[in-house]
GUMARRO-187275 format. One line per 3 residues: number of its first residue (from 1); their letters; for each residue y negated, x negated, z of N, C-alpha, C. Coordinates in nm, 3 decimals. Layout:
! residues N
NUM	a	Y X Z Y X Z Y X Z  ...
This chain:
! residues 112
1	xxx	-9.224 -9.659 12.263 -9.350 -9.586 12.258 -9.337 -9.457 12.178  -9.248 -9.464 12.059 -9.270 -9.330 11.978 -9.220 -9.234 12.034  -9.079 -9.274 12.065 -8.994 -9.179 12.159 -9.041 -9.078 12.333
4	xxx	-9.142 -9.195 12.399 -9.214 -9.108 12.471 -9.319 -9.034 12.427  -9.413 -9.047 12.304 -9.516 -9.029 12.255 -9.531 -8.889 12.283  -9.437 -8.821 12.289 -9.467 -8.638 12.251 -9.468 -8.574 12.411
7	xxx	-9.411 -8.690 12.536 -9.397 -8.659 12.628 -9.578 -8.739 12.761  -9.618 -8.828 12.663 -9.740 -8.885 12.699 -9.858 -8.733 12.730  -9.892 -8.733 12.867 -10.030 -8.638 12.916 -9.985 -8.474 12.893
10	xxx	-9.865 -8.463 12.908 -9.835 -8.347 12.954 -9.841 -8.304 13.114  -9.907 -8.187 13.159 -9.848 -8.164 13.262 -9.738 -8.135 13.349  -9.722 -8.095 13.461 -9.546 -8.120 13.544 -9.520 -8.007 13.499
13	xxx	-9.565 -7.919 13.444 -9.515 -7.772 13.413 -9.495 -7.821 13.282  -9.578 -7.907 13.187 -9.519 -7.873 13.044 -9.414 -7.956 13.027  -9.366 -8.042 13.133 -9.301 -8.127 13.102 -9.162 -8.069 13.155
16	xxx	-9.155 -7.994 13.220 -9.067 -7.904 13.253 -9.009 -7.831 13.170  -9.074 -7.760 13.143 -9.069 -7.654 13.011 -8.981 -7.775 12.876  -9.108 -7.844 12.860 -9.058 -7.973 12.719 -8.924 -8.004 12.739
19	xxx	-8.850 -8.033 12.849 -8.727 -8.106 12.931 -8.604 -7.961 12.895  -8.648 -7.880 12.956 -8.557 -7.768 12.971 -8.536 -7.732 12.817  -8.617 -7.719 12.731 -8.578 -7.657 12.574 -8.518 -7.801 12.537
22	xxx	-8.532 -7.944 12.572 -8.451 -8.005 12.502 -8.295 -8.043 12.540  -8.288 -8.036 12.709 -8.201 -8.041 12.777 -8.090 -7.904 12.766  -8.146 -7.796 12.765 -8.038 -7.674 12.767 -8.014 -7.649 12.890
25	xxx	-8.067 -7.701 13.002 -8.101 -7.691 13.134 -8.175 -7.628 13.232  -8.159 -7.575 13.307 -8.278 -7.479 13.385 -8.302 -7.668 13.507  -8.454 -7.697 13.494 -8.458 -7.819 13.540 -8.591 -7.777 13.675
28	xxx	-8.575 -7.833 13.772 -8.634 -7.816 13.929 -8.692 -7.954 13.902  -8.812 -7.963 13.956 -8.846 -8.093 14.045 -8.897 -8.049 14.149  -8.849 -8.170 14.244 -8.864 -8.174 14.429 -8.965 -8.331 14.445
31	xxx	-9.038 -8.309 14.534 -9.097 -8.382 14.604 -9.041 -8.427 14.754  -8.982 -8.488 14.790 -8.934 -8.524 14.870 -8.934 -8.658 14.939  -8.898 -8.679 15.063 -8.930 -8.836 15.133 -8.787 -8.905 15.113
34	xxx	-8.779 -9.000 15.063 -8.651 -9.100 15.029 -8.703 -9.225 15.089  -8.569 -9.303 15.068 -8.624 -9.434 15.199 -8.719 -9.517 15.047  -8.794 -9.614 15.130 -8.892 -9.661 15.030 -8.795 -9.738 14.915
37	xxx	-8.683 -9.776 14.874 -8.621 -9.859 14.795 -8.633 -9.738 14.701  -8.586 -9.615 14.700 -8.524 -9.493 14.599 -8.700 -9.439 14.579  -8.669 -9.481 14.425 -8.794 -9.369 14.374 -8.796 -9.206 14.328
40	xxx	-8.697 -9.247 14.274 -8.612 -9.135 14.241 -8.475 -9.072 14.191  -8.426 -8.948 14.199 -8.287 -8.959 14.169 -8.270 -8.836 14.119  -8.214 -8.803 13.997 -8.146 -8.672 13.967 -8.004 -8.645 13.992
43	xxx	-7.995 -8.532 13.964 -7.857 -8.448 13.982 -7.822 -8.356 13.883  -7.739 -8.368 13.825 -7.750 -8.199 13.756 -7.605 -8.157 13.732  -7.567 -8.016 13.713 -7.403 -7.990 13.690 -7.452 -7.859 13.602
46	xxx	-7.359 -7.831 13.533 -7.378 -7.712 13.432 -7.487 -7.715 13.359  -7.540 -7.591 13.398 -7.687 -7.584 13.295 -7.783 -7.625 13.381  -7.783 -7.670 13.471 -7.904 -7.689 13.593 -7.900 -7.842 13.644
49	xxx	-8.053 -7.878 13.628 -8.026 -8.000 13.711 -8.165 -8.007 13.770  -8.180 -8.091 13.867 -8.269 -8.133 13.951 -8.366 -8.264 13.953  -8.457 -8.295 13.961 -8.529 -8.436 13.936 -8.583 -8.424 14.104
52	xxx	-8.581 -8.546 14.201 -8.594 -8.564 14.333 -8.673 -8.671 14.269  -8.838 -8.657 14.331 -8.933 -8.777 14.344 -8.968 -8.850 14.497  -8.953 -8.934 14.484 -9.010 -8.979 14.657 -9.187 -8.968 14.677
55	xxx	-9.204 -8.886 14.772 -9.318 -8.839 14.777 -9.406 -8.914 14.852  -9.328 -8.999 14.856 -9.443 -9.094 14.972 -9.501 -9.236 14.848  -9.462 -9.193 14.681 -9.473 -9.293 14.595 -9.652 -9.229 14.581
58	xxx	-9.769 -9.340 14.516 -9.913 -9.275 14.474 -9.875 -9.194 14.333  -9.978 -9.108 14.320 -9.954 -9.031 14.234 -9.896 -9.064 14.061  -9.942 -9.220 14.017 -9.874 -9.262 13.904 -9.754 -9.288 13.917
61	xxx	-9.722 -9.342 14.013 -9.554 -9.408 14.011 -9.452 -9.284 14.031  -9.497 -9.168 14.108 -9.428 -9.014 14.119 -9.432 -9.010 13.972  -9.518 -8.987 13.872 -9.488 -8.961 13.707 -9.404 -9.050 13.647
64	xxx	-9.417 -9.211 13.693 -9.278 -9.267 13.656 -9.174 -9.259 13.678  -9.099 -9.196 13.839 -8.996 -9.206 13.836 -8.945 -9.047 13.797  -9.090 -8.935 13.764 -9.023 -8.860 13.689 -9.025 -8.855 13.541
67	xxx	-9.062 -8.932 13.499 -9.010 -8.989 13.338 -8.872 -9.102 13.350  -8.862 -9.138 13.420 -8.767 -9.241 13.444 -8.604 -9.128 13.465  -8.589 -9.053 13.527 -8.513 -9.005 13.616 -8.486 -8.873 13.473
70	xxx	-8.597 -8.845 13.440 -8.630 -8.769 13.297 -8.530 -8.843 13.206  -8.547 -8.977 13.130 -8.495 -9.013 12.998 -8.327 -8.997 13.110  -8.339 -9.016 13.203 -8.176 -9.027 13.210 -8.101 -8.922 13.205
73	xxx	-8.189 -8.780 13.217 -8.116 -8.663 13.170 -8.132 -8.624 13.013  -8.222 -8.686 12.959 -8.196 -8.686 12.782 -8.117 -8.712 12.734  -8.157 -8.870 12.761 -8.033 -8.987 12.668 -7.886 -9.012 12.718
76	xxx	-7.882 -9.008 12.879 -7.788 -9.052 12.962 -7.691 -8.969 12.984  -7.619 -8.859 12.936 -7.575 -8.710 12.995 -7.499 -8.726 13.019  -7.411 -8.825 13.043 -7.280 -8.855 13.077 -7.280 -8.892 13.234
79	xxx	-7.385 -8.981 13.244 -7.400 -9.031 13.415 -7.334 -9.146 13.415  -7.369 -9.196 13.511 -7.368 -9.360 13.478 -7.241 -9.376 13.533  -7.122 -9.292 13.540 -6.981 -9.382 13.548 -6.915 -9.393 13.436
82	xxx	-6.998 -9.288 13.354 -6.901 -9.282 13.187 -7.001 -9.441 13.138  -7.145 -9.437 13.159 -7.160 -9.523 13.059 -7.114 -9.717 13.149  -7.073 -9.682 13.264 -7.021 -9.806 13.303 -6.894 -9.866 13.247
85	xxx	-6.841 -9.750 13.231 -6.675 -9.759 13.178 -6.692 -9.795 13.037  -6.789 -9.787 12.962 -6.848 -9.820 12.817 -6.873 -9.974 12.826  -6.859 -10.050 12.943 -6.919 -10.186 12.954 -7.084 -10.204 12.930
88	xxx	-7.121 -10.072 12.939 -7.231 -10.120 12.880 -7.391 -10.152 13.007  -7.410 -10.269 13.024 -7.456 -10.322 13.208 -7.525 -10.202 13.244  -7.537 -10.180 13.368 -7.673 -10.093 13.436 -7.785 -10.144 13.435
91	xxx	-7.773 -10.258 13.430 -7.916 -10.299 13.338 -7.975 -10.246 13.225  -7.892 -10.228 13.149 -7.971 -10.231 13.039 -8.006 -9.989 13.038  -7.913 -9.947 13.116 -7.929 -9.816 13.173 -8.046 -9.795 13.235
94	xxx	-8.054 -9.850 13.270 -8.174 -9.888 13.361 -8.345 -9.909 13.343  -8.282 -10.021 13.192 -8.426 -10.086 13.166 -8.449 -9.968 13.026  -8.395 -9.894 12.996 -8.408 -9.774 12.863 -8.527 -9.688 12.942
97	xxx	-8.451 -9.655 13.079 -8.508 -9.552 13.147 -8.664 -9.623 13.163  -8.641 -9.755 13.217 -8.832 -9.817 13.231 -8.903 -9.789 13.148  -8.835 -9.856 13.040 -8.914 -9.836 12.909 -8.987 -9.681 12.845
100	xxx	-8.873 -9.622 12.859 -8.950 -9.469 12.867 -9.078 -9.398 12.951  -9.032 -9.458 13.086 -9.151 -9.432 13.169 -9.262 -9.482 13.185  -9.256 -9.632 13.112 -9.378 -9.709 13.093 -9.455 -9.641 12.970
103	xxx	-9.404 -9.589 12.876 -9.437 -9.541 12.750 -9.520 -9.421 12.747  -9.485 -9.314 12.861 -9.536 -9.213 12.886 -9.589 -9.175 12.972  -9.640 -9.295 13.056 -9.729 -9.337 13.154 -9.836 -9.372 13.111
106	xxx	-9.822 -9.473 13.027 -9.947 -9.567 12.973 -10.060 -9.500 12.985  -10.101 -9.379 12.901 -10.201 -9.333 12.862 -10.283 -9.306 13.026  -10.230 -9.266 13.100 -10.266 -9.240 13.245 -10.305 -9.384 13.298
109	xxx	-10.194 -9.462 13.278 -10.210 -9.612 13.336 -10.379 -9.663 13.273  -10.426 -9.651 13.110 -10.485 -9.733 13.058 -10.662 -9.626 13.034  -10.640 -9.486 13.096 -10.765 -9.437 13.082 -10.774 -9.336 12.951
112	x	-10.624 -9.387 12.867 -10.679 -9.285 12.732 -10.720 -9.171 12.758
């Protein structure tokens, strides 16, 4: 919760902006149709990366999988073959990223 706290009820622009000064990244988000399993997926190389939402998600779950897809360009910068080779499960890669997105969702989720 604390860790999303500063990212809770921002808009897609401030969260952009928020992402890019912490990332060092010039960062895009796309709206796009992915098959229904993929919510979302980033990319990024150099200073640039990309956040891909599936656009056919309702409008809360599009903010999760761009908070989701988000902590993995924070915390994750390696990409998940360095942190596989760490032993460390995709589970638990995985469930960091939930947790983030549940965190900075909530307030939307609960009416605050």
């Amino acid at each position: 919760l604390k860790e999303a706290e500063p990212w809770a009820g921002l808009d897609e622009f401030e969260i952009l902006v928020k992402a890019e000064e912490e990332t060092g990244r010039n960062l895009e988000l796309r709206e796009v149709v992915l098959p229904s399993t993929l919510w979302g997926l980033h990319v990024a190389r150099g200073n640039r990366a990309r956040i891909y939402v599936n656009r056919q998600l309702p409008g809360i779950w599009k903010r999760f999988a761009l908070f989701h897809e988000l902590y993995h360009l924070l915390r994750h910068k390696r990409g998940e073959a360095f942190w596989s080779a760490t032993n460390t499960p995709l589970s638990s890669f995985e469930f960091q990223a939930d947790m983030f997105a549940w965190a900075a969702i909530r307030p939307d989720w609960v009416g605050e």
